[in-house]
C-alpha positions as CSV (number, residue, x, y, z in Angstrom):
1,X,91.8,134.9,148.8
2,X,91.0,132.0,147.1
3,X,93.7,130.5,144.2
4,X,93.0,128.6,140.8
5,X,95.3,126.2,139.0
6,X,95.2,124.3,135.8
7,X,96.8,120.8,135.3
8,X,97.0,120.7,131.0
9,X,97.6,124.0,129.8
10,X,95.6,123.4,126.2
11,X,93.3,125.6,124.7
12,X,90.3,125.1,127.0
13,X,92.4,126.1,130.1
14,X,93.8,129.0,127.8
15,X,90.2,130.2,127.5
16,X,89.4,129.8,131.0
17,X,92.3,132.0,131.9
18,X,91.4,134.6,129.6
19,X,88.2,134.7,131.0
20,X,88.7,134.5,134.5
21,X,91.1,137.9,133.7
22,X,88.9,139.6,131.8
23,X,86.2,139.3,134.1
24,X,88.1,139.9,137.3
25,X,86.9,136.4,138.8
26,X,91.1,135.9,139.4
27,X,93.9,138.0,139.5
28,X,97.0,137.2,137.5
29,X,98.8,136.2,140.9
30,X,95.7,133.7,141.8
31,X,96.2,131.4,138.8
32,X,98.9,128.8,138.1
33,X,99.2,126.3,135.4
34,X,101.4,122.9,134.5
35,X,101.6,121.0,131.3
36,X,104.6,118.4,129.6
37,X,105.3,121.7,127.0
38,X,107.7,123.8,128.4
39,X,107.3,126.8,125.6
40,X,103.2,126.4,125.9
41,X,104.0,127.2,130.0
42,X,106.3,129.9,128.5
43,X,103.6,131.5,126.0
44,X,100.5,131.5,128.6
45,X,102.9,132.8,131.5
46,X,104.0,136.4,128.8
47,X,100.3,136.3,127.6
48,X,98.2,136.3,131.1
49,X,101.7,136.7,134.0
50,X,100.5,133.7,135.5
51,X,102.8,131.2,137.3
52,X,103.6,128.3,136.0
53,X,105.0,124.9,136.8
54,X,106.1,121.3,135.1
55,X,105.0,119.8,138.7
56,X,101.5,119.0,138.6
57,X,101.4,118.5,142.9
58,X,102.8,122.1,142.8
59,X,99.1,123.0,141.4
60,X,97.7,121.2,144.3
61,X,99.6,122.6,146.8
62,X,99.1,126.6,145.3
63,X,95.0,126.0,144.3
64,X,92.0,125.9,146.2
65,X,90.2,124.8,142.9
66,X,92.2,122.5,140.5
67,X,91.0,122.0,137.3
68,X,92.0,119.0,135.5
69,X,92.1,120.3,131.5
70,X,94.0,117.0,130.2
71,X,92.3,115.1,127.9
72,X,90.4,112.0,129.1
73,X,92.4,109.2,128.4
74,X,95.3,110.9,130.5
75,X,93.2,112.2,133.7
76,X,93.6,108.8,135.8
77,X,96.8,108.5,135.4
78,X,96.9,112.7,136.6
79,X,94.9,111.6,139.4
80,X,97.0,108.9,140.8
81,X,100.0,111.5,140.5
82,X,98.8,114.4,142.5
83,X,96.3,112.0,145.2
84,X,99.1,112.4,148.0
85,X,98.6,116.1,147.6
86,X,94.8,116.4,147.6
87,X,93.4,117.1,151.2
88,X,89.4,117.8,151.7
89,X,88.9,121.4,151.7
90,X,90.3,121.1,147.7
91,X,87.7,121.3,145.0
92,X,88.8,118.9,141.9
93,X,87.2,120.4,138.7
94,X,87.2,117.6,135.9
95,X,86.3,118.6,132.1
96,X,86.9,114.8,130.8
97,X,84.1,113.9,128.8
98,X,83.3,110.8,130.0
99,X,84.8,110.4,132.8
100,X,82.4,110.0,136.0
101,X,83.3,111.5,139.7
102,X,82.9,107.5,141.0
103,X,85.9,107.2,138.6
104,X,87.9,110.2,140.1
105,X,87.0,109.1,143.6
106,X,87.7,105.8,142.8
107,X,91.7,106.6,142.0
108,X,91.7,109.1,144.5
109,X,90.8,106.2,147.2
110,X,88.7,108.6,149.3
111,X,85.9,111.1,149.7
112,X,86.5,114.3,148.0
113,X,85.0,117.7,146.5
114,X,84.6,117.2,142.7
115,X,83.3,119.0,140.4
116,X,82.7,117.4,137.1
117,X,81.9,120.2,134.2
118,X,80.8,119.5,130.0
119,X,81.9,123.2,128.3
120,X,82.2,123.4,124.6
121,X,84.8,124.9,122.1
122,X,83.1,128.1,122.0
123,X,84.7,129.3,125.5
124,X,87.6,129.7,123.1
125,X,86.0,133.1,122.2
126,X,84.1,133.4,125.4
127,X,80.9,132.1,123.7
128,X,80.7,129.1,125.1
129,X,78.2,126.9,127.1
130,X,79.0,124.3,130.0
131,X,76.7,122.3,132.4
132,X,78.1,121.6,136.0
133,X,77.6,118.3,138.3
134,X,78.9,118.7,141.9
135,X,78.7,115.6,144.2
136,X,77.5,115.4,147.7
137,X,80.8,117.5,149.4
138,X,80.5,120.7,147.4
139,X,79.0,123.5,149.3
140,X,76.8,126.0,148.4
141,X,79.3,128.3,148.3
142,X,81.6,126.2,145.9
143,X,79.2,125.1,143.6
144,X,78.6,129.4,143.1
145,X,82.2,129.8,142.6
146,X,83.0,127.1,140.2
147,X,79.7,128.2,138.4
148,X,80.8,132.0,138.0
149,X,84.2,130.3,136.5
150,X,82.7,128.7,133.7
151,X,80.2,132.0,132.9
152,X,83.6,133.8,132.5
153,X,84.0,131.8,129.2
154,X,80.0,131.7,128.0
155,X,76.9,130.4,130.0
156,X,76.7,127.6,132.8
157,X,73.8,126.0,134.1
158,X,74.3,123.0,136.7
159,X,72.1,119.8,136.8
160,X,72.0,117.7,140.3
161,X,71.7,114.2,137.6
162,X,75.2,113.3,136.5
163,X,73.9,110.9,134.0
164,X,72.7,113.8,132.1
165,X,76.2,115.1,131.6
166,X,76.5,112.5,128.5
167,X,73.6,113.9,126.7
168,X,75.4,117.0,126.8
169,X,78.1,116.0,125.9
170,X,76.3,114.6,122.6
171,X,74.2,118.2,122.3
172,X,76.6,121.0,123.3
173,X,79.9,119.4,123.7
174,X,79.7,117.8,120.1
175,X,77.3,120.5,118.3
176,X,79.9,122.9,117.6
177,X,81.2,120.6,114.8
178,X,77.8,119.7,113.9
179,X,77.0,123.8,113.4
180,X,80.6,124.2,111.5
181,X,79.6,121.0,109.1
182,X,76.2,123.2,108.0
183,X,78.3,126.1,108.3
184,X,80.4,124.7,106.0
185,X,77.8,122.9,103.6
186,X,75.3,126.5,103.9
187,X,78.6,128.0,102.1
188,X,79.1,125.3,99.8
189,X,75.1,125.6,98.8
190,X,75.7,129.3,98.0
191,X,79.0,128.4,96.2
192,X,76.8,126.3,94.2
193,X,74.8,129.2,93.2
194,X,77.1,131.5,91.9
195,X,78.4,133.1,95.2
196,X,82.3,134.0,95.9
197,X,83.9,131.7,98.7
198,X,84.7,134.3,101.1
199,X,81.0,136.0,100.8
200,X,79.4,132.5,100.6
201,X,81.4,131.3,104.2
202,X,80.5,134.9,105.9
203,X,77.4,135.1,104.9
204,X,76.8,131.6,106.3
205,X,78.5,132.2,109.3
206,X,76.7,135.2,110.2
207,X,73.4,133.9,109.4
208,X,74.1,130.8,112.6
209,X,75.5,133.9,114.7
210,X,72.5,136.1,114.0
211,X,69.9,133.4,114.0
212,X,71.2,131.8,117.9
213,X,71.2,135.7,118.8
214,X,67.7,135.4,118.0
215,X,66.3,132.4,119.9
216,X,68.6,133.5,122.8
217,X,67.8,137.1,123.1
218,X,64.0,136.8,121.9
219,X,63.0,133.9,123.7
220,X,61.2,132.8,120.8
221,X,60.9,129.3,119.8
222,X,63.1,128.3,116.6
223,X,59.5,126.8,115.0
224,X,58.5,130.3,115.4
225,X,61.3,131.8,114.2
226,X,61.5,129.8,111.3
227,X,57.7,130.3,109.7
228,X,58.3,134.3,110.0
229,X,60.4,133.3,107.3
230,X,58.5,130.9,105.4
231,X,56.2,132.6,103.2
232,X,53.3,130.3,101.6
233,X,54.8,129.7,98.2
234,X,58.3,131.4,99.0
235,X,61.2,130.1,98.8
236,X,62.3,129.4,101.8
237,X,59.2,126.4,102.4
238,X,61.4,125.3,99.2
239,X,64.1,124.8,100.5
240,X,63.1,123.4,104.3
241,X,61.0,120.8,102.1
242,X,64.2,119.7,100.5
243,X,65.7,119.7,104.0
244,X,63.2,117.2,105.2
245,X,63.0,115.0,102.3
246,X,66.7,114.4,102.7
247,X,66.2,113.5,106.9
248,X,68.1,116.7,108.2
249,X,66.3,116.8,111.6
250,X,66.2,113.4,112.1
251,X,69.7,113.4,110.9
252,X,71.1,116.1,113.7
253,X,68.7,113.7,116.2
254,X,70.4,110.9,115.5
255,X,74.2,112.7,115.6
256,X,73.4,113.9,119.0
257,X,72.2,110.3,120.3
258,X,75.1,108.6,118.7
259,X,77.6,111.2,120.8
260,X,75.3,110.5,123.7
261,X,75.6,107.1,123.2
262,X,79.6,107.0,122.5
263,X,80.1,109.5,126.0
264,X,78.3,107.0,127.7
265,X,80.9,104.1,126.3
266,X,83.8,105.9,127.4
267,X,82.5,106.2,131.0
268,X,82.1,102.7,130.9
269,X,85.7,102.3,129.3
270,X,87.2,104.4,132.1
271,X,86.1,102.1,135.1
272,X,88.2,98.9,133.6
């Protein structure tokens, strides 16, 4: 049976492990993790019962899938680490924004299975959504695997351009701090108003849940959505004129390019 392991034990490989648990992808038994942080191995090993280790080649050695969940500025110097241990039946996993599989095979100094995947914060409550590269080594089979990991957490789609993987980085992997900023200004609007806190951020908050319910269950364009709202006259056309007089579409636009644009520096970044 096939085995998981996690080098970085943060909150996006807690996530993973809930989900792989709570959908019965893994057992308990399948899954190891390291990290630096002794009492973080301690907490996820009483949470989930999954082994744990300070040696990251002790991972490799256990894991037919490693996932790399450190952040990007530390996953080269990972890679150099656990190399020696890496063979060509192992699939490497990489979540490093920015961080390209020529990079990772670079380090490595030969040919192997990587998978390089963009989730988002949201897995943390198994909402989230990732897209999935795989280069040339990654079988069929694989590729189904590692995609049935990440729709443990949320939804996964997989794209066969790597290049794209920065522009979701700047859509999906950014957005959810884009969605808590008008969130948090939607609140503020109806704090404006009159509204208590506490009623102003739930009602906000539930309006972005309920509304993404929408467009994802329906199938129905937001434009649609949006003018079954907008009754000539109403107030809602009020307030989306204010919205485009002060740029708020071309606004998000340009937030998304600029975080396409910055993932696209990094990779640059990584290869000197």
């Amino acid at each position: 049976m096939q085995k998981i392991g996690f080098i970085g034990a943060g909150n996006m490989a807690e996530a993973l492990v809930k989900g792989l648990l709570e959908s019965r992808v893994f057992a308990s038994d399948r899954i190891i993790m390291s990290d630096v942080v002794p009492e973080r191995l301690n907490l996820l090993s009483s949470l989930f019962a999954v082994k744990t280790t300070e040696k990251n080649n002790d991972v490799v050695k256990f894991s037919d899938f490693i996932v790399l969940a450190v952040k990007p500025n530390l996953i080269l110097k990972v890679l150099r680490e656990i190399k020696g241990a890496l063979n060509s039946k192992k699939v490497i996993i990489s979540i490093a924004a920015g961080v390209n599989t020529s990079s990772i095979s670079g380090v490595v100094g030969r040919k192997i299975k990587i998978v390089r995947v963009m989730p988002n914060t949201p897995a943390l409550v198994l909402a989230g959504a990732s897209v999935l590269y795989c280069n040339s080594l990654i079988n069929q089979g694989e590729k189904k695997a590692v995609k049935k990991i990440f729709e443990s957490v949320g939804i996964a789609y997989d794209t066969d351009n790597e290049a794209l993987l920065d522009a979701v980085t700047g859509l999906s992997g950014s957005g959810p701090a884009f969605v808590a900023m008008f969130i948090e200004a939607l609140s503020d609007g109806g704090v404006k108003m009159g509204l208590p806190r506490g009623l102003a951020l739930c009602l906000a908050a539930q309006t972005v849940y309920g509304t993404a319910k929408m467009v994802l269950e329906s199938g129905v364009h937001p434009a649609e959505l949006k003018d079954k709202v907008s009754s000539p006259g109403g107030t809602t056309i009020e307030g989306i004129k204010e919205l485009e007089v002060h740029g708020f579409r071309g606004g998000v636009i340009s937030a998304v390019s600029a975080a396409t644009r910055r993932s696209r520096e990094l990779s640059k970044e990584e290869k000197k």
